[in-house]
N, C-alpha and C positions, 0 to 999 in steps of 0.2 A: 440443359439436357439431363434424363434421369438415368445413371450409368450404376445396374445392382454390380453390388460387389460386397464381398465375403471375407472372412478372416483367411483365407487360404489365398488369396487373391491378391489380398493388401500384401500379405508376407512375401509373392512371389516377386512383387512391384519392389520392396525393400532389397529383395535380396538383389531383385536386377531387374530395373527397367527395360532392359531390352528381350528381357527372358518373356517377361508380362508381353510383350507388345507382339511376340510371335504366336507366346500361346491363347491371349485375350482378346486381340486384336485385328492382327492379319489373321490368324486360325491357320498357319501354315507350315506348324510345328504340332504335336500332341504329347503327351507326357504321360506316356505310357505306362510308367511307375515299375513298380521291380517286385521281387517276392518278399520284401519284406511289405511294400505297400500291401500286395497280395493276400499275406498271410493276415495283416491289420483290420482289411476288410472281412474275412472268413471270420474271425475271433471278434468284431463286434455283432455281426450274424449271426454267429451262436448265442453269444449274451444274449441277444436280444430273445432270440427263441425260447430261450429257457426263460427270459423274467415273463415272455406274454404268452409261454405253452409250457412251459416245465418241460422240455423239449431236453433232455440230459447233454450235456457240451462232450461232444468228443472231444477224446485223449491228446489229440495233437494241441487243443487249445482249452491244454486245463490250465494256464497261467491268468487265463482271465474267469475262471471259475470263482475264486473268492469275492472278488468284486458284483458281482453278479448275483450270489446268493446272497452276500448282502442286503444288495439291491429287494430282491425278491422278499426277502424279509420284512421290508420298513412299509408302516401302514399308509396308507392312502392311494390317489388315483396313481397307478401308472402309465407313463409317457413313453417313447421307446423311439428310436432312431427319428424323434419331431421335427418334422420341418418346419422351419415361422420365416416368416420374412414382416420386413419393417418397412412402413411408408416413410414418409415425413413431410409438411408443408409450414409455409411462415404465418404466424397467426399475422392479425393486424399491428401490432408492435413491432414485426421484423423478426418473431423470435422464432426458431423451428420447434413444432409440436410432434411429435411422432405416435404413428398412429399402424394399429393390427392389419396385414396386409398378405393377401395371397401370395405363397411361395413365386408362382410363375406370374404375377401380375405385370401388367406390361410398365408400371409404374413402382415397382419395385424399390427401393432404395436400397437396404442390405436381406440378405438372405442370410441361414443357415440353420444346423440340422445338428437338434442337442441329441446327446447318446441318450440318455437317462434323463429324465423328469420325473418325481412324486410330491403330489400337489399331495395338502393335508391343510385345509382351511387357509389361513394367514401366512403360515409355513409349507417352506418348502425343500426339496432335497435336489438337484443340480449333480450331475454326477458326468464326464467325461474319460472314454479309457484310451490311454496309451498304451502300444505297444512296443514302443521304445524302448531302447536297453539303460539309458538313462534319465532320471528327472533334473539333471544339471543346468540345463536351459527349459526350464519351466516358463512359458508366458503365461501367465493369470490375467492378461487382457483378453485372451480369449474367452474366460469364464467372464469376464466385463462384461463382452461383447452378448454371449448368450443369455446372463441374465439382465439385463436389458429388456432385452425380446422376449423373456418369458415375463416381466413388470409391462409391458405393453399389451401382452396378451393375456397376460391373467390377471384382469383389474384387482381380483381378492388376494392377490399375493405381497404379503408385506415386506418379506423376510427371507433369503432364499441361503441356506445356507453349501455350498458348492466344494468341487475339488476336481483334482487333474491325478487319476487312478493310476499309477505308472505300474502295470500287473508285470512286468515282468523282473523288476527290481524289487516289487513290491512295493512300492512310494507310494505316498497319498499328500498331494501340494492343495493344502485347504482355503478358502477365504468363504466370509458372511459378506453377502451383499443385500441393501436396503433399500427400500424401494425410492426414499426420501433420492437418493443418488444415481436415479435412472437416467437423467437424462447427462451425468458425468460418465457412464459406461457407456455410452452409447456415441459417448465422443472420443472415445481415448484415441481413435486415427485420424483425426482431423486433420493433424499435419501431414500425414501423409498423404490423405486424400485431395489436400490442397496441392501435393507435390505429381499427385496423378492427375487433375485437372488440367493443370500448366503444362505436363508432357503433352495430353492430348492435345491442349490449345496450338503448342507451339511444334506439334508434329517429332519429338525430339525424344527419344530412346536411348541414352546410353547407356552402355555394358560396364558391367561391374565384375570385375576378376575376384574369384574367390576360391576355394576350396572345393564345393561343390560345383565347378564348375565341371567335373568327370560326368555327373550326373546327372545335367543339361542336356534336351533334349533335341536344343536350336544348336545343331552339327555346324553351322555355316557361321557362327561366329567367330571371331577372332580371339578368344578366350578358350573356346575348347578346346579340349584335349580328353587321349582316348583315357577313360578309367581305369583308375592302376588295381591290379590284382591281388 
């Protein structure tokens, strides 16, 4: 069975199986998100406006302003809130190929949606922004994950060089990715998707007590509790 799934998706399965299983699964929870989600989405809306209309970023989200001019700066095609998704099948060996595939295809394998893309021949520039108050927990599996999917879909892409924009501390968490290494990025959750197959198989969802669990949106668990002030 071909089950898409997302970097947002795998992270909510780590952080708790039973959290994925109300909002991926049964669909009988939604995650409503808060104003700082809120504010994240408005501030990659503007970037985006400004790098594909010169469209001026209001005041409220001049923190993601430098990033953005940047951005706007550097030559070649730009890409801009891109959606890609990624097929995959076994060649005759057993071994999986992965292959350019409609966002919404009904055979979808992984999906997602890079902020910034500028292609320039063999090179390229990969750009994500955070709006997070800290770059402390950096994952750069997620930049894995989306350059991957842009070495799938951009056969002329050799060389993507990327980063995790953290505009409100000002951080910038860098990595080069290479094409030669697509099909290692493209696996970095394997473990854990083998850990999300076996839940499905075996029907079994346990909860995991954490810190955020204030900010869980599945009320009926036995871990929540209301968020502290």
């Amino acid at each position: 069975m071909t089950r898409a799934w997302s970097y947002s998706s795998i992270k909510t399965f780590e952080q708790c199986p039973k959290k994925y299983y109300h909002l991926k699964v049964a669909k009988d929870f939604k995650d409503e998100g808060g104003e700082a989600a809120q504010y994240g989405t408005e501030a990659h809306e503007a970037a985006e406006n400004f790098v594909k209309h010169g469209t001026p970023i209001p005041p409220k989200y001049a923190v993601i302003a430098p990033a953005a001019a940047a951005v706007a700066a550097m030559p070649g095609e730009k890409h801009t809130e891109l959606k890609l998704g990624v097929g995959r099948v076994r060649d005759e060996d057993g071994i999986w190929c992965y292959r350019p595939c409609d966002f919404f295809h009904p055979n979808v394998w992984w999906r997602g949606i890079v902020d910034v893309l500028v292609t320039n021949g063999a090179k390229a520039r990969m750009l994500d922004y955070k709006t997070g108050k800290s770059s402390r927990y950096a994952d750069l599996k997620q930049l894995d994950l989306m350059a991957g999917a842009v070495f799938v879909h951009f056969p002329e892409v050799m060389q993507i060089k990327s980063g995790l924009a953290f505009v409100v501390p000002g951080d910038f968490v860098p990595k080069v990715h290479n094409r030669l290494e697509m099909n290692q990025y493209l696996n970095v959750f394997n473990k854990q998707l083998a850990q999300l197959d076996q839940a499905h198989a075996a029907d079994v969802w346990n909860p995991i007590s954490g810190p955020l669990c204030g900010w869980c949106p599945v009320t009926t668990c036995q871990h929540h509790r209301p968020r502290r002030r």
